[in-house]
C-alpha positions in Angstrom: 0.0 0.0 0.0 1.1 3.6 -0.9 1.1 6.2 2.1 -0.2 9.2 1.7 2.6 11.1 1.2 3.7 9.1 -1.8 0.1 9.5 -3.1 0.3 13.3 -2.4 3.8 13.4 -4.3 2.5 11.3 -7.2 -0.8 13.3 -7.5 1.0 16.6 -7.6 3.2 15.6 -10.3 0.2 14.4 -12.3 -1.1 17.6 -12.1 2.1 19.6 -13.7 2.6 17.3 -16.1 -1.4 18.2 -17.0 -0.5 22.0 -16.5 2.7 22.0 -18.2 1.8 19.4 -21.5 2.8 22.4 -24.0 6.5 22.9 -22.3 7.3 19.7 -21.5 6.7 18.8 -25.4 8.8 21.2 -26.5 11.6 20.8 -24.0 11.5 17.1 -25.3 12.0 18.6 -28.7 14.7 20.6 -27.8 16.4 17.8 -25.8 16.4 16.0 -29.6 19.3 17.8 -31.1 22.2 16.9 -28.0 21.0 13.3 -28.3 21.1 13.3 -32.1 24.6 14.8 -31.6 25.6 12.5 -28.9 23.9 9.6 -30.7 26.6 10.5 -34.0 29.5 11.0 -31.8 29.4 7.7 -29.6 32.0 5.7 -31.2 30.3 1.9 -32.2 32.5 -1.2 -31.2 32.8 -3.9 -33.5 35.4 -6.0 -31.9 34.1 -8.7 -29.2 37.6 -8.9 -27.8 37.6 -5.4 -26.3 35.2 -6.6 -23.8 37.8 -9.4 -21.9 39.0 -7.9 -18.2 42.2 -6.5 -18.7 44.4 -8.4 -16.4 44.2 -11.5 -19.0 47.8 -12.7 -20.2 46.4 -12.3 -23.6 45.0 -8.5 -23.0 48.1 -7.7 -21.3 50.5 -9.5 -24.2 48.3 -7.6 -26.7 48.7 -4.3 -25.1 53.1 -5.2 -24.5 52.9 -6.1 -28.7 51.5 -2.0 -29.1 53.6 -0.9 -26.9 57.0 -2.3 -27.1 56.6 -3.4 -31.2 54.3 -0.2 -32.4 52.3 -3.0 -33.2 48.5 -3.5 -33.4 46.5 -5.1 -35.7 47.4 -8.4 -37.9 47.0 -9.4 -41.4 47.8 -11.9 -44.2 47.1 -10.7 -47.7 46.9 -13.7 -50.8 47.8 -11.9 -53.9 47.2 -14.2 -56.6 48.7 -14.3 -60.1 50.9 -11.9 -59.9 54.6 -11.6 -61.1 57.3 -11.1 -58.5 58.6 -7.9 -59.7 54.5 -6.5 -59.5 54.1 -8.1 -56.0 57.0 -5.7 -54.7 55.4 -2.9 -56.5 52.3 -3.2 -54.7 54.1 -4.2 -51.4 55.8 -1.3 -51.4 52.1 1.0 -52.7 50.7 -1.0 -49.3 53.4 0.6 -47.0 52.9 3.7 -47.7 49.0 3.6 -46.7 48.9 5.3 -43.6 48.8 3.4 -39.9 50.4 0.6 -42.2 53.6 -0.3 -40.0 55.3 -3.1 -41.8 54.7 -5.5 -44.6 56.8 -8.8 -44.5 57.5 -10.6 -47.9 60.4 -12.3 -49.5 62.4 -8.8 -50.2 61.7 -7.7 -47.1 64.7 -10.4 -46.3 66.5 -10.4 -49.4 66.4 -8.4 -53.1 64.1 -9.9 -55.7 67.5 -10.6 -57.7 68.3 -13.4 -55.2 66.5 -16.0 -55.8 63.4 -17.0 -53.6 64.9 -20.9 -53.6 67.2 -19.4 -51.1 65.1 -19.5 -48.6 64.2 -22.8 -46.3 62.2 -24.9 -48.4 59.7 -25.3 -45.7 59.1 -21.8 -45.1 59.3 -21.1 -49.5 56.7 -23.9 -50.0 54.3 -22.1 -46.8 54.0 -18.8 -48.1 54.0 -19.5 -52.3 51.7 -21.8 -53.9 52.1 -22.0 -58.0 50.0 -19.1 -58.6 49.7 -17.0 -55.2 51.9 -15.7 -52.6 51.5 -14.0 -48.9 52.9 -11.2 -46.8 52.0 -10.7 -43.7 50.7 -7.2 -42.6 51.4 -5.4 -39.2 49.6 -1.8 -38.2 50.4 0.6 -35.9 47.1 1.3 -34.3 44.7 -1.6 -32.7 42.3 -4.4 -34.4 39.4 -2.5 -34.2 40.4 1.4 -34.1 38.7 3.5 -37.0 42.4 4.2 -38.5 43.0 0.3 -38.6 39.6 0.0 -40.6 40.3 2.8 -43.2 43.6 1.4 -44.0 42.1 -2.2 -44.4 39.9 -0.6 -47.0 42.3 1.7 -48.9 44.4 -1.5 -49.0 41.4 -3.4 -50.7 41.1 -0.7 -53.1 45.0 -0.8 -54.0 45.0 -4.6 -54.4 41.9 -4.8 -56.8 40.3 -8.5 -57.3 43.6 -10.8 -57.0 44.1 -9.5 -53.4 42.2 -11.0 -50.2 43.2 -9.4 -47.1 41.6 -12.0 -43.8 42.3 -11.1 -40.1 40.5 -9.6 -37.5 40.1 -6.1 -39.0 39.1 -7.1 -41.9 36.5 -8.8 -40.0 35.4 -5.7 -38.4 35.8 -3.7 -41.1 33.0 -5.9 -43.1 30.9 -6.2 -40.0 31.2 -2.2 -39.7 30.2 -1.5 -43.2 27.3 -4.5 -42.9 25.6 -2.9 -39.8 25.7 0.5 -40.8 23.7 -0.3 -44.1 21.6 -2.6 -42.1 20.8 -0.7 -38.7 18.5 2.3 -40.3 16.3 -0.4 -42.3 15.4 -3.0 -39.2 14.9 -0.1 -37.1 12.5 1.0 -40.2 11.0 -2.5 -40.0 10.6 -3.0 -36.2 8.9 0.3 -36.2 6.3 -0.5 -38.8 5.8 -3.7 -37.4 5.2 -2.7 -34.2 2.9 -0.2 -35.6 1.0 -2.6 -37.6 0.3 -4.8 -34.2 -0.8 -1.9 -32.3 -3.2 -1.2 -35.2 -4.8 -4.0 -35.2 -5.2 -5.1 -31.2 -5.5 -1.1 -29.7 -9.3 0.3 -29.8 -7.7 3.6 -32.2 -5.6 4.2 -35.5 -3.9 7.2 -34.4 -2.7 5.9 -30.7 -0.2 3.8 -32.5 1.5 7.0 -33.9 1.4 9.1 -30.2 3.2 6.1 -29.0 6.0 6.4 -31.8 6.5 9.6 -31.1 6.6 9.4 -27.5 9.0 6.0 -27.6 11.3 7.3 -30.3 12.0 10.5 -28.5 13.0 8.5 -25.2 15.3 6.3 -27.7 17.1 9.1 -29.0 17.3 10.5 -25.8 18.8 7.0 -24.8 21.1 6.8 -27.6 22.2 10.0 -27.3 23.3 10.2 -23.7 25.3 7.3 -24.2 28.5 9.8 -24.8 29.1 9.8 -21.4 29.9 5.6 -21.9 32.2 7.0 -24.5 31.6 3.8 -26.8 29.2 1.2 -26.9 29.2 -2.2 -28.9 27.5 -2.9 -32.2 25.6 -5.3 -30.1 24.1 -3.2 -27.9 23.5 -0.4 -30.6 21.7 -3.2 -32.7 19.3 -4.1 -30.3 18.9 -1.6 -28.0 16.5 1.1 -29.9 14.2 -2.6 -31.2 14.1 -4.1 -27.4 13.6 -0.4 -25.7 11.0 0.2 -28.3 9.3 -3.1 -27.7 9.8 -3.0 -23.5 8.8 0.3 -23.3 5.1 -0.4 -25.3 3.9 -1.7 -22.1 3.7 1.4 -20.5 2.2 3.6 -23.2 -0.7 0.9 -23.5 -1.5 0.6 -20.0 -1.4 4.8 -19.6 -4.2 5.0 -22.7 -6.2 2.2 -21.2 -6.0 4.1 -17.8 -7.0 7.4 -19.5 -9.8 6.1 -21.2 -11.6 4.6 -18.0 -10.8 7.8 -16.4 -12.6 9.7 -19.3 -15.7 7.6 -18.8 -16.2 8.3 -15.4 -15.1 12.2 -15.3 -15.4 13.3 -19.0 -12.8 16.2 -18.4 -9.3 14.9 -20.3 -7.2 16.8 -18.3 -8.9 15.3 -14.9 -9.2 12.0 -16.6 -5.2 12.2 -17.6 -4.1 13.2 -14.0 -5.6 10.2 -12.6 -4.3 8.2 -15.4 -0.7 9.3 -15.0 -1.0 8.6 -11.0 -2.3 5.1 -11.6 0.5 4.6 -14.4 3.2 6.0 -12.3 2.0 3.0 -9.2 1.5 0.0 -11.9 4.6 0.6 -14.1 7.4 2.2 -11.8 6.5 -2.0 -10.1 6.7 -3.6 -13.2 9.6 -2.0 -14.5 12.2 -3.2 -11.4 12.1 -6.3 -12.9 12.7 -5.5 -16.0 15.6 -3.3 -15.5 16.4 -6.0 -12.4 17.5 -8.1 -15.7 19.7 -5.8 -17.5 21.7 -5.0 -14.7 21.9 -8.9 -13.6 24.0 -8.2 -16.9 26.6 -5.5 -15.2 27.8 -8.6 -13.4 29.3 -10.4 -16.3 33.5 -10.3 -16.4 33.3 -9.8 -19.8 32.1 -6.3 -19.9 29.7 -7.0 -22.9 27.2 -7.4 -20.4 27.9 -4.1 -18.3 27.5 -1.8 -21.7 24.4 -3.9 -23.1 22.9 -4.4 -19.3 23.7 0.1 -18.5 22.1 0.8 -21.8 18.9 -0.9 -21.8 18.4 -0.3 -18.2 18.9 3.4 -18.7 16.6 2.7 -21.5 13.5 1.3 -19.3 13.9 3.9 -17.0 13.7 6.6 -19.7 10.5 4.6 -21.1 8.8 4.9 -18.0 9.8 8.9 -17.8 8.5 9.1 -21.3 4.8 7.5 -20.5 3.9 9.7 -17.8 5.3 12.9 -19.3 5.5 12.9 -22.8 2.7 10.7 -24.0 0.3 12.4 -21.6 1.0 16.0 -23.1 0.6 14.4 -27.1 -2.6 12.7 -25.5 -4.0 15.4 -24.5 -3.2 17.8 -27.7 -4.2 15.2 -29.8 -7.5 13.9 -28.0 -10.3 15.0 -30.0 -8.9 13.0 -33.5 -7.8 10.2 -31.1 -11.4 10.1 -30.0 -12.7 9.9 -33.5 -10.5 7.4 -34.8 -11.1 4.9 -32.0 -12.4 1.4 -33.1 -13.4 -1.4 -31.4 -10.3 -3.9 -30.5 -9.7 -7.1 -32.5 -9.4 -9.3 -29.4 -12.5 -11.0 -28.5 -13.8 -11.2 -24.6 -11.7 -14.4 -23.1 -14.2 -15.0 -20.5 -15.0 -18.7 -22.7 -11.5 -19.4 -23.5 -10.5 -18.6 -19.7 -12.4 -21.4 -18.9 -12.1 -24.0 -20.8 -8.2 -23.6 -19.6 -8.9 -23.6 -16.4 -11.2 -26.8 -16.9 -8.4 -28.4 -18.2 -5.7 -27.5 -15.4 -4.8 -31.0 -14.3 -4.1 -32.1 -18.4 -1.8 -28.5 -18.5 -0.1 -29.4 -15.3 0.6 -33.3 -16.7 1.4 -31.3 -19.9 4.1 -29.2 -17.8 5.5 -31.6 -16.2 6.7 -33.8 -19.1 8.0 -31.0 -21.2 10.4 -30.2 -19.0 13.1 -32.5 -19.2 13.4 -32.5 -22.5 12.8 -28.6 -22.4 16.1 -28.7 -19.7 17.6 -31.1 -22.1 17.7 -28.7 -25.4 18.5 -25.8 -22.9 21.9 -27.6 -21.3 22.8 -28.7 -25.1 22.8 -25.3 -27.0 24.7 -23.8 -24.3 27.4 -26.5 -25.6 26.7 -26.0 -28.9 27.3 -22.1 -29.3 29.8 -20.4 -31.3 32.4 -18.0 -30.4 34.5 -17.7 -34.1 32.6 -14.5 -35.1 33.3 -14.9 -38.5 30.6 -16.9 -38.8 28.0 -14.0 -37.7 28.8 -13.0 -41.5 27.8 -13.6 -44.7 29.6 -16.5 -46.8 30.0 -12.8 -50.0 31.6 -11.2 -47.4 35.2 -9.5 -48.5 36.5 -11.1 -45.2 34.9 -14.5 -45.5 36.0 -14.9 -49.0 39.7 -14.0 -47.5 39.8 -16.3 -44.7 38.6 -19.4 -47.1 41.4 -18.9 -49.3 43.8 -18.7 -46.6 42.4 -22.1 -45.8 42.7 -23.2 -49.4 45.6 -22.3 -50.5 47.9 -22.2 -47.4 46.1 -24.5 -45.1 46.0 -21.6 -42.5 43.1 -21.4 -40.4 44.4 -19.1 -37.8 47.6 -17.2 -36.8 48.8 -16.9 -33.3 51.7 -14.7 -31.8 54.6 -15.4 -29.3 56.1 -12.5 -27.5 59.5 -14.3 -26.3 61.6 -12.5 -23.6 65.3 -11.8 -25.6 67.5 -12.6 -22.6 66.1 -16.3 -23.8 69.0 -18.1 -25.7 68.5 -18.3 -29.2 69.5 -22.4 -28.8 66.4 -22.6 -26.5 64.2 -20.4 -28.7 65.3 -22.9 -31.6 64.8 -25.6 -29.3 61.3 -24.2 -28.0 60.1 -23.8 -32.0 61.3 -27.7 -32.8 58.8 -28.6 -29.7 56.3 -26.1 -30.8 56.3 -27.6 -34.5 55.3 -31.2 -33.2 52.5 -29.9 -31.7 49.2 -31.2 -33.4 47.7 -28.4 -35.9 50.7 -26.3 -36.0 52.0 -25.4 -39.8 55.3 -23.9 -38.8 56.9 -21.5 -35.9 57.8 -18.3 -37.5 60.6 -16.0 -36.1 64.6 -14.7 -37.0 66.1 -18.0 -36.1 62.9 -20.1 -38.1 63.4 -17.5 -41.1 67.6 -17.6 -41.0 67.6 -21.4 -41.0 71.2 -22.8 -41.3 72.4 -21.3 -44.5 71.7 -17.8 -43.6 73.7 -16.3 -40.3 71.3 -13.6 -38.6 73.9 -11.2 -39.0 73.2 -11.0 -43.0 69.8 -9.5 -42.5 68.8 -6.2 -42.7 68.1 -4.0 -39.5 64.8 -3.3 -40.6 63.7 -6.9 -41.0 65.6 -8.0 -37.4 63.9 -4.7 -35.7 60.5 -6.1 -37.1 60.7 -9.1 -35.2 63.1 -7.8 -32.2 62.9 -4.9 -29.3 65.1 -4.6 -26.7 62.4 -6.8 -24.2 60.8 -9.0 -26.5 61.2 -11.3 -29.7 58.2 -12.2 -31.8 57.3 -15.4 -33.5 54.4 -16.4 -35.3 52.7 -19.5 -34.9 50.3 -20.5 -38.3 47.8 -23.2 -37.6 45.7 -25.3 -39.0 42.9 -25.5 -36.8 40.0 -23.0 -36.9 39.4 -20.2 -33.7 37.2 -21.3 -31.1 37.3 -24.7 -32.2 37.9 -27.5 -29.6 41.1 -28.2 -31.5 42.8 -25.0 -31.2 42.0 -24.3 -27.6 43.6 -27.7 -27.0 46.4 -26.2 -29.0 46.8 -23.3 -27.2 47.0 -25.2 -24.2 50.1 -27.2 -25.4 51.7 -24.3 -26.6 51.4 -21.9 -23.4 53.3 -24.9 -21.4 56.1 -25.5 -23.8 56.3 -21.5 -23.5 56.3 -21.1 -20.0 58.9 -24.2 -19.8 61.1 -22.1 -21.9 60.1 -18.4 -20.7 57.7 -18.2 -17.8 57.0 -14.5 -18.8 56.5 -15.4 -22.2 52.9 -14.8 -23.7 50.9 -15.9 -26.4 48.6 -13.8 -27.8 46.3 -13.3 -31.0 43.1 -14.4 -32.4 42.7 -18.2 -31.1 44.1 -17.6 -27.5 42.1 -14.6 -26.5 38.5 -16.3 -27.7 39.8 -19.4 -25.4 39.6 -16.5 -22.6 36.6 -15.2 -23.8 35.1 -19.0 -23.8 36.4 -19.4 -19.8 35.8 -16.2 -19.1 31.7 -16.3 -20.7 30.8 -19.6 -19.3 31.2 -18.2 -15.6 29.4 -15.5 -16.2 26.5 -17.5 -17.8 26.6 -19.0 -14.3 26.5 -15.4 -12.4 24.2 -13.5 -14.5 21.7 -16.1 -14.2 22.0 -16.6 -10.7 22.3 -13.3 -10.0 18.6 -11.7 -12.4 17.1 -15.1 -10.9 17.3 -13.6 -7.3 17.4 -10.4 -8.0 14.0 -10.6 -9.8 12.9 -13.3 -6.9 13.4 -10.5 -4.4 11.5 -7.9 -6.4 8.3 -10.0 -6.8 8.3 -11.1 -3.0 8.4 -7.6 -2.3 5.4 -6.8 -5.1 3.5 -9.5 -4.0 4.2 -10.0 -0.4 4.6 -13.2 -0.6 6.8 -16.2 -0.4 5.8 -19.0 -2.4 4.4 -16.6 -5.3 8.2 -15.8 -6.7 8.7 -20.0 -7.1 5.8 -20.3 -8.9 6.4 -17.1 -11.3 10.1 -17.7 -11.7 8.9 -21.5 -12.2 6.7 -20.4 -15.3 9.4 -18.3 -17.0 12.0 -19.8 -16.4 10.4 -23.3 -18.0 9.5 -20.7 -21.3 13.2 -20.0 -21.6 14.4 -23.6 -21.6 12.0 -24.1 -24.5 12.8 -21.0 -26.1 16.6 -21.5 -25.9 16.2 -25.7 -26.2 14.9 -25.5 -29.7 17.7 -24.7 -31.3 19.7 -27.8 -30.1 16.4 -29.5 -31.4 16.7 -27.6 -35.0 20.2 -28.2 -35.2 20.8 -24.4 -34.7 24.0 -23.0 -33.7 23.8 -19.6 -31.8 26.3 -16.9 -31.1 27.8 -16.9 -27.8 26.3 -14.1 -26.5 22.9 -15.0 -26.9 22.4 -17.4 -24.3 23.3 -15.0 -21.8 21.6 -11.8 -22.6 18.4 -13.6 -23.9 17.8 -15.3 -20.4 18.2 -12.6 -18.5 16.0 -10.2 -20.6 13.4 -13.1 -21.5 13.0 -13.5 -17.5 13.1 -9.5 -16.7 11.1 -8.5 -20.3 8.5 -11.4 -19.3 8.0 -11.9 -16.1 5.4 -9.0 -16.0 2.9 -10.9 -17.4 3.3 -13.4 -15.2 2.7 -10.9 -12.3 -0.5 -8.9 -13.4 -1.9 -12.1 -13.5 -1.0 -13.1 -10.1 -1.9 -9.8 -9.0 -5.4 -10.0 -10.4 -6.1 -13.4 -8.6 -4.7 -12.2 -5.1 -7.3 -9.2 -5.5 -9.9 -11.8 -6.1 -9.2 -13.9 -3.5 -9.1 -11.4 -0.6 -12.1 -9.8 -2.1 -13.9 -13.2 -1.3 -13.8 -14.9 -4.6 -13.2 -18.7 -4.7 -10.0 -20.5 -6.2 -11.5 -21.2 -9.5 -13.6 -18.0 -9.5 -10.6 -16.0 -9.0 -8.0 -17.6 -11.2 -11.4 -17.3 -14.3 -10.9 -13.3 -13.3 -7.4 -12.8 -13.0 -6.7 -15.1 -16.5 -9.8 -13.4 -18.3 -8.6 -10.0 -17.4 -5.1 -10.3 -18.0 -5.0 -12.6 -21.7 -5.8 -8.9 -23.2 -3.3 -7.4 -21.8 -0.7 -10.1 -22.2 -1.4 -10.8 -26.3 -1.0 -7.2 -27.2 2.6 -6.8 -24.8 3.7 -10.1 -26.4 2.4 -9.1 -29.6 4.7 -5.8 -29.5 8.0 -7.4 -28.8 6.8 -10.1 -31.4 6.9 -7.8 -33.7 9.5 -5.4 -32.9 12.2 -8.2 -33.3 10.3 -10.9 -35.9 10.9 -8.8 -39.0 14.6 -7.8 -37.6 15.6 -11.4 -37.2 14.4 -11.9 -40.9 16.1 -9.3 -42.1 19.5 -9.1 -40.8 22.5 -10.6 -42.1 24.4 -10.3 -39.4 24.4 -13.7 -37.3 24.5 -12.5 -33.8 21.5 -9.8 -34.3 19.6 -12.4 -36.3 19.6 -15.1 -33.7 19.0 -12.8 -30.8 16.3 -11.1 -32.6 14.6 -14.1 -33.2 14.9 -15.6 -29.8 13.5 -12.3 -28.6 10.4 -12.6 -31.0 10.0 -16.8 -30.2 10.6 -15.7 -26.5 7.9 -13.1 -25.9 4.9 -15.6 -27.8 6.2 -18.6 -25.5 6.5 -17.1 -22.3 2.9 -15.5 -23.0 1.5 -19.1 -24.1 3.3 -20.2 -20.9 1.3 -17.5 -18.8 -1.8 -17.7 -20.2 -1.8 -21.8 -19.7 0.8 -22.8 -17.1 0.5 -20.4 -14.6 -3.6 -20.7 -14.0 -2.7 -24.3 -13.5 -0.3 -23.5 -11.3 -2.3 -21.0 -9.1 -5.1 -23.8 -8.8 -2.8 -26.4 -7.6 -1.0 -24.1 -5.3 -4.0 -22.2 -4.3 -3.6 -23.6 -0.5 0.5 -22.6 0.6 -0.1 -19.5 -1.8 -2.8 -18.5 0.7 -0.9 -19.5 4.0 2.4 -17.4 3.1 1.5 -14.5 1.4 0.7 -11.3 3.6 -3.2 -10.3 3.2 -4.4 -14.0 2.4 -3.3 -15.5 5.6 -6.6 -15.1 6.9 -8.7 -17.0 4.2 -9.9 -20.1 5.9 -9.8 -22.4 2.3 -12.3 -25.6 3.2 -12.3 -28.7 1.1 -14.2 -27.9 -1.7 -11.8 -25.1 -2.1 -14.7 -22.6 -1.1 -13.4 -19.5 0.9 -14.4 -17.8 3.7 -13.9 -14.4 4.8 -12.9 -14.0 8.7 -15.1 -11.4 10.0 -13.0 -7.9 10.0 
């Protein structure tokens, strides 16, 4: 129960909002042009391994390679068919693109008039095939800096059609360039799909557009002020405007439905939208905590990911809920008189019949319940094993990238490139000794470094500076490792594991860094956080509804519901022989349970105001299902639609999988409400009554009548 001071507080701020509709629109408006501005100068992330904590070897051996070599970013370019003499040309064009630090090939070592034969027939026969050749690429500036990505394109436009470039920032170059075309059209198609559902289940055709206006302003606002984060990722970006816009519906539906009842009983709109904001501000401030209880469940996740998805979307709730009781109120009220004439009657039929045939058939939905989930927890556990961390694969098979790293495959039988940062007070005879171990390892190609490249013939002191300062400071030495074995495979981690012992054997300080070794953190580093962020939204939301509902067995049985929609949501992919992203798993259990669960509890709210008011079991649960199935379709409806059309449209991997589990999510969790949990109320009916505060006094006989103790 509110006290009266809170009630006073709410009520007066109903009242300016009334009074001050005309400013507070415009101030909105105003507010538009610092969050377009901030929105276009928050720098986008596109590179997954940014987000690993910082005290990882392979963060730190990364940030040693920039700092001691002037090093950053890595690539091998295949030129193919192409005369010696022109492959020199354009190595040379290729240097001088800027943030380019060094290109390695053949006359880096030796002059093109010396013939290539000279060199170890291993390493000749590795990096020449009879019609293609490869140099290896370093930058001066980091794998996913802006700088990096310009210079992977100019040097795409240098090399033509007989270059490929493949590494990381090619990667997230393509990825860049993919979501930037993509973002404005499934925005585009969220909006109008979301549109179209609100057309046809709201009672009037021009509500749908007040709510656009009102929820598009709070997700530029939301965009905008994420300056202060100084970057976000794609990720977050990609799905933050669909999910806030989808979230967020809620509370625009549930103030018009307010303001209409109001304007039935007083008639005045502006007395009629004061009461409406008051009773909007007590439902939806409730239902939001859990909601926003999810995102920040996300902060908790080591690999900070979760933190910049989990701050945005919360901040973006928040701002929903400031948006429906000040902003859609003011556009209500200037635009009542043609929302009044365009109201219709809604599409949903009454579900007073269909409430209780469901109910009739509790025991069969409980039976039901009860069998789906093992194999429900079965496909859950298994595409948690099954996910994919090689983020290559969120792209398209055309892709300038994708094209690059096949090739690589094809033609050199390299499938991924790792880097050993060697201290040089090692003795070359162990480093020599160190690559002969390093080479038997399974999956290695070939150890790459001064004493690998010299071989016997040549003494180190016949190379050039420039090609010994390459691979040489005064701390470190640097050898590449090729591989056969793909990133993120089982293979390579196992790999990596051999080769960080016979390093540390040889150099304890050594590291071993790159591609392959950092997603083997991120793979660690992810499935404990799985762990924690579910644990931690799971309580967190647990608390939240004890506190709502006063009660103690009412946050089993809600969590109980939800929780069995999102081990079918996320089992069916095991079951469709669906790989997803990484990512997904985590985020889209934690928002499925906070996005969701508020269906779950205006239904349970409904039935505990039954049953104190003297209703029966079955009488009550009829009510509160009856009542609430309304409500629920057009909420699961929104997000449904907000993220269907996305997931259809996007080729981008990681935003088409989430987007889809987002949109199957929403429509199981709501078929899950509307049949499990009236089940589940009439079988727990009894301990619900005995330990939730306000019930405890229903004396429940065995009939499952109820009577009222005399106040």
């Amino acid at each position: 129960m509110q006290s009266r001071k809170d009630v006073k507080i709410i009520m007066h701020f109903s009242k300016k909002v009334v009074k001050y509709r005309i400013p507070i629109l415009i101030l909105a408006v105003l507010l538009m042009i610092p969050s377009v501005i901030g929105m276009t100068r928050t720098r986008i992330n596109y590179d997954m391994l940014n987000y690993l904590p910082e005290d990882m070897e392979t963060v730190i051996g990364q940030d040693e390679l920039m700092n001691d070599f002037g090093k950053g970013a890595f690539s091998f370019i295949i030129v193919e068919d192409m005369p010696n003499k022109d492959v020199a040309a354009l190595k040379k064009r290729i240097e001088d693109v800027e943030h380019v630090d060094t290109v390695i090939w053949y006359d880096s070592i030796f002059d093109l008039s010396v013939p290539m034969e000279l060199l170890p027939d291993r390493i000749y026969e590795e990096f020449n095939t009879d019609d293609s050749t490869m140099m290896a690429v370093f930058f001066d500036s980091a794998t996913s800096a802006d700088v990096t990505m310009d210079a992977v394109r100019e040097i795409r436009s240098i090399c033509g059609r007989q270059c490929y470039v493949s590494g990381m920032s090619a990667l997230v170059t393509d990825l860049k360039d993919l979501c930037e075309r993509e973002e404005p059209i499934y925005v585009g198609i969220a909006v109008i799909l979301a549109c179209a559902a609100m057309f046809l289940l709201l009672d009037s055709w021009l509500v749908p557009v007040a709510f656009l206006i009102s929820i598009g302003m709070m997700i530029l606002l939301n965009l905008g002020t994420n300056i202060f984060l100084g970057e976000i990722s794609y990720v977050t970006k990609a799905l933050s405007a669909v999910l806030q816009l989808a979230v967020t519906m809620d509370y625009s539906i549930f103030l018009w439905s307010s303001y209409n009842e109001e304007r039935e009983k007083y008639g005045e709109p502006t007395v009629a939208m004061e009461n409406a904001i008051h009773k909007t501000l007590t439902s939806v401030v409730g239902s939001s905590v859990t909601t926003v209880a999810g995102f920040i469940s996300l902060c908790f996740m080591s690999f900070t990911l979760g933190r910049d998805l989990g701050i945005v979307m919360a901040k973006g709730v928040l701002l929903g809920v400031l948006g429906s009781v000040t902003v859609l109120p003011a556009l209500i009220l200037i635009l009542d008189k043609p929302l009044q004439k365009t109201k219709h009657r809604s599409l949903i039929p009454d579900m007073g019949k269909a409430a209780k045939k469901i109910i009739r058939a509790f025991p069969v939905l409980l039976v039901i319940f009860v069998l789906m989930i093992a194999p429900a927890l079965y496909g859950y556990t298994r595409t948690n094993d099954e996910v994919y961390y090689d983020m290559g694969q969120c792209l398209p098979k055309d892709m300038d990238y994708v094209i690059a790293n096949s090739k690589l495959a094809e033609d050199f039988d390299i499938a991924s490139t790792h880097m050993l940062l060697v201290d040089t007070d090692v003795p070359s005879k162990d480093v020599r000794s160190m690559i002969d171990e390093m080479e038997q390892v399974d999956g290695v190609k070939y150890v790459l470094g001064l004493e690998s490249v010299v071989g016997s013939r040549v003494p180190e002191e016949v190379l050039p500076d420039s090609i010994v300062d390459i691979m040489k400071s005064d701390r470190w030495e640097l050898l590449l490792i090729n591989s056969e074995y793909k990133v993120a495979s089982s293979k390579v981690n196992h790999q990596v594991t051999e080769l960080n012992r016979i390093l540390k054997k040889y150099d304890e300080g050594g590291m071993l860094i790159g591609e392959a070794p950092c997603m083997k953190d991120m793979i660690v580093t992810t499935a404990h956080d799985f762990k924690v962020v579910n644990a931690i939204s799971i309580i967190a939301i647990f608390v939240i509804i004890a506190l709502v509902e006063k009660s103690f067995s009412l946050p089993f049985i809600l969590i109980a519901v939800i929780e069995f929609a999102i081990f079918i949501n996320l089992g069916l992919p095991h079951y469709l022989g669906q790989n997803l992203p990484f990512i997904a798993p985590i985020c889209i259990s934690t928002i499925q349970l906070g996005a969701t669960v508020d269906y779950a509890i205006l239904m349970t709210t409904r039935y505990k105001a039954e049953r104190i008011s003297g209703e029966d079991r079955k009488q009550s649960v009829w009510k509160a299902l009856s009542t609430s199935i309304p409500s629920i379709i057009v909420s699961g409806a929104g997000l449904f639609a907000a993220t269907f059309g996305v997931a259809l449209y996007s080729n981008i991997d990681i935003i088409s999988s989430m987007c889809m589990l987002l949109a199957r999510g929403a429509v199981v969790s709501m078929i899950s409400v509307i049949l499990i949990l009236p089940a589940m109320l009439m079988l727990c009916d009894k301990p619900i009554c005995r330990t939730t505060r306000g019930m405890r006094e229903i004396k429940i006989n065995e009939k499952n009548d109820v009577e009222v103790k005399a106040q």
